[in-house]
N, C-alpha and C positions, 0 to 999 in steps of 0.2 A: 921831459918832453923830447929830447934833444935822443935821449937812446932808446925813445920808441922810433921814433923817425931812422935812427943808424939804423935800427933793427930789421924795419922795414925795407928798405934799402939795400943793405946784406943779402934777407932774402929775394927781393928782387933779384939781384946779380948771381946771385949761386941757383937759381930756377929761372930763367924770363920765358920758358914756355909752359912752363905750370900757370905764372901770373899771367901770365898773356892771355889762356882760357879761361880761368877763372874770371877774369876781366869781360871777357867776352862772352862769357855765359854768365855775366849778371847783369850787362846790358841787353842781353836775349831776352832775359827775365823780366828786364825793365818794361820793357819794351811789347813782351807781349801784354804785362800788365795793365800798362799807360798810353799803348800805341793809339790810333785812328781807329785801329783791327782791333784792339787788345779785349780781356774779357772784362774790364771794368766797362770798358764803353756797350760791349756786346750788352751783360748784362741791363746798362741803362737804355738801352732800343728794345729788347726785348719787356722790359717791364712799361716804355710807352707804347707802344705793338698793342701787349694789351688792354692799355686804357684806350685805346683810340678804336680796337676792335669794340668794345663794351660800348665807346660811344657810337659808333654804329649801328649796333645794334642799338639801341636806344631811339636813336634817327629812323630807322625802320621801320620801328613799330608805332614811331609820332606820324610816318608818312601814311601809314597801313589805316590809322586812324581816322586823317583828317581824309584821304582817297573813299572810308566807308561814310563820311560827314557829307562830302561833297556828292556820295550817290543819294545819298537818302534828302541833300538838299533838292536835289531836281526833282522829285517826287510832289505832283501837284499837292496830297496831301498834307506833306513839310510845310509845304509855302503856305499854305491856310493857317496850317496851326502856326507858326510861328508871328503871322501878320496878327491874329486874334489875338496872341498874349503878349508879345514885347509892342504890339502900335495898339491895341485895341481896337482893331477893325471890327464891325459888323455886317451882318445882312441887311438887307432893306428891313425890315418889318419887324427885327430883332432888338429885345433889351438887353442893353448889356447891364453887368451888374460887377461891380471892382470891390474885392476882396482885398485888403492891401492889411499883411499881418506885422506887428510891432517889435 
Protein backbone atom coordinates (compact mmCIF):
# COMPACT_ATOMS: atom_id res chain seq x y z
CA UNK A 1 0.00 0.00 0.00
CA UNK A 2 2.69 2.22 1.15
CA UNK A 3 4.39 2.18 -2.72
CA UNK A 4 1.16 2.63 -4.38
CA UNK A 5 0.85 5.76 -2.44
CA UNK A 6 5.02 6.84 -2.99
CA UNK A 7 4.06 6.11 -6.56
CA UNK A 8 1.34 8.36 -6.75
CA UNK A 9 2.93 10.86 -5.12
CA UNK A 10 6.21 10.73 -7.45
CA UNK A 11 3.93 11.35 -10.00
CA UNK A 12 2.27 13.99 -8.76
CA UNK A 13 5.45 16.05 -8.11
CA UNK A 14 7.31 15.22 -11.45
CA UNK A 15 3.63 16.46 -13.44
CA UNK A 16 1.43 18.72 -11.10
CA UNK A 17 -0.05 20.22 -14.17
CA UNK A 18 -1.01 16.96 -16.02
CA UNK A 19 -2.63 15.94 -12.41
CA UNK A 20 -4.06 19.21 -12.05
CA UNK A 21 -6.24 18.69 -15.43
CA UNK A 22 -6.85 15.62 -15.16
CA UNK A 23 -8.30 16.39 -11.73
CA UNK A 24 -10.18 18.87 -13.11
CA UNK A 25 -11.57 17.42 -15.82
CA UNK A 26 -12.93 14.62 -13.88
CA UNK A 27 -14.80 16.95 -11.59
CA UNK A 28 -16.14 18.56 -15.01
CA UNK A 29 -17.31 15.17 -15.67
CA UNK A 30 -18.51 14.80 -12.35
CA UNK A 31 -20.26 17.29 -12.46
CA UNK A 32 -21.80 17.49 -15.54
CA UNK A 33 -23.06 13.97 -14.69
CA UNK A 34 -24.53 14.76 -11.13
CA UNK A 35 -24.88 18.39 -11.24
CA UNK A 36 -28.57 20.39 -10.75
CA UNK A 37 -27.67 20.90 -14.83
CA UNK A 38 -26.30 17.53 -15.27
CA UNK A 39 -27.75 14.92 -17.76
CA UNK A 40 -28.65 12.45 -15.17
CA UNK A 41 -31.14 14.89 -13.71
CA UNK A 42 -31.94 16.32 -17.42
CA UNK A 43 -32.78 12.97 -18.40
CA UNK A 44 -35.15 12.46 -15.09
CA UNK A 45 -37.29 16.04 -16.19
CA UNK A 46 -37.44 15.05 -19.42
CA UNK A 47 -38.91 11.49 -18.84
CA UNK A 48 -41.63 13.36 -16.03
CA UNK A 49 -42.24 16.15 -18.96
CA UNK A 50 -43.65 13.38 -20.53
CA UNK A 51 -45.68 11.71 -18.04
CA UNK A 52 -47.28 14.87 -17.06
CA UNK A 53 -47.74 15.81 -20.86
CA UNK A 54 -49.77 12.29 -21.20
CA UNK A 55 -51.42 13.25 -18.12
CA UNK A 56 -52.87 16.10 -19.79
CA UNK A 57 -53.84 15.01 -22.22
CA UNK A 58 -55.82 12.43 -20.43
CA UNK A 59 -57.42 15.61 -18.32
CA UNK A 60 -58.53 17.05 -21.73
CA UNK A 61 -60.30 14.59 -22.92
CA UNK A 62 -62.08 13.83 -19.15
CA UNK A 63 -62.92 17.75 -19.64
CA UNK A 64 -63.94 17.47 -23.51
CA UNK A 65 -66.27 14.66 -22.09
CA UNK A 66 -68.02 15.82 -19.07
CA UNK A 67 -68.32 19.81 -21.16
CA UNK A 68 -70.37 17.23 -23.94
CA UNK A 69 -72.39 15.62 -20.59
CA UNK A 70 -73.13 19.00 -19.34
CA UNK A 71 -74.53 20.25 -22.81
CA UNK A 72 -76.72 17.47 -23.49
CA UNK A 73 -77.68 17.74 -19.58
CA UNK A 74 -79.39 21.04 -20.34
CA UNK A 75 -81.35 19.66 -23.07
CA UNK A 76 -85.03 19.51 -21.84
CA UNK A 77 -85.21 16.06 -23.35
CA UNK A 78 -81.98 14.72 -20.90
CA UNK A 79 -83.90 15.96 -18.02
CA UNK A 80 -87.11 13.84 -18.82
CA UNK A 81 -85.28 10.90 -19.66
CA UNK A 82 -83.14 10.79 -16.83
CA UNK A 83 -86.00 11.88 -14.19
CA UNK A 84 -88.30 8.62 -15.90
CA UNK A 85 -85.42 6.06 -15.31
CA UNK A 86 -83.10 6.78 -12.26
CA UNK A 87 -86.52 8.44 -9.98
CA UNK A 88 -89.33 6.84 -12.02
CA UNK A 89 -91.22 9.71 -12.55
CA UNK A 90 -94.53 9.60 -14.73
CA UNK A 91 -97.16 11.54 -16.51
CA UNK A 92 -100.55 12.04 -15.10
CA UNK A 93 -102.48 9.24 -16.70
CA UNK A 94 -99.29 7.04 -17.37
CA UNK A 95 -98.40 3.21 -16.10
CA UNK A 96 -95.35 2.78 -15.24
CA UNK A 97 -94.09 -0.54 -15.34
CA UNK A 98 -90.40 -1.58 -13.44
CA UNK A 99 -88.41 -4.12 -15.24
CA UNK A 100 -85.64 -4.72 -12.57
CA UNK A 101 -83.07 -7.70 -14.25
CA UNK A 102 -81.20 -10.22 -11.76
Amino acid sequence: MRKIIKRIWEYIHSNPKNFFFRVAFALFIFSMLFDDYGIVKRFRMEAEHDMLLERQKAEQKRIIENEQRIRYALQPDSIEKAARERYNFRKPGETLFIIREK
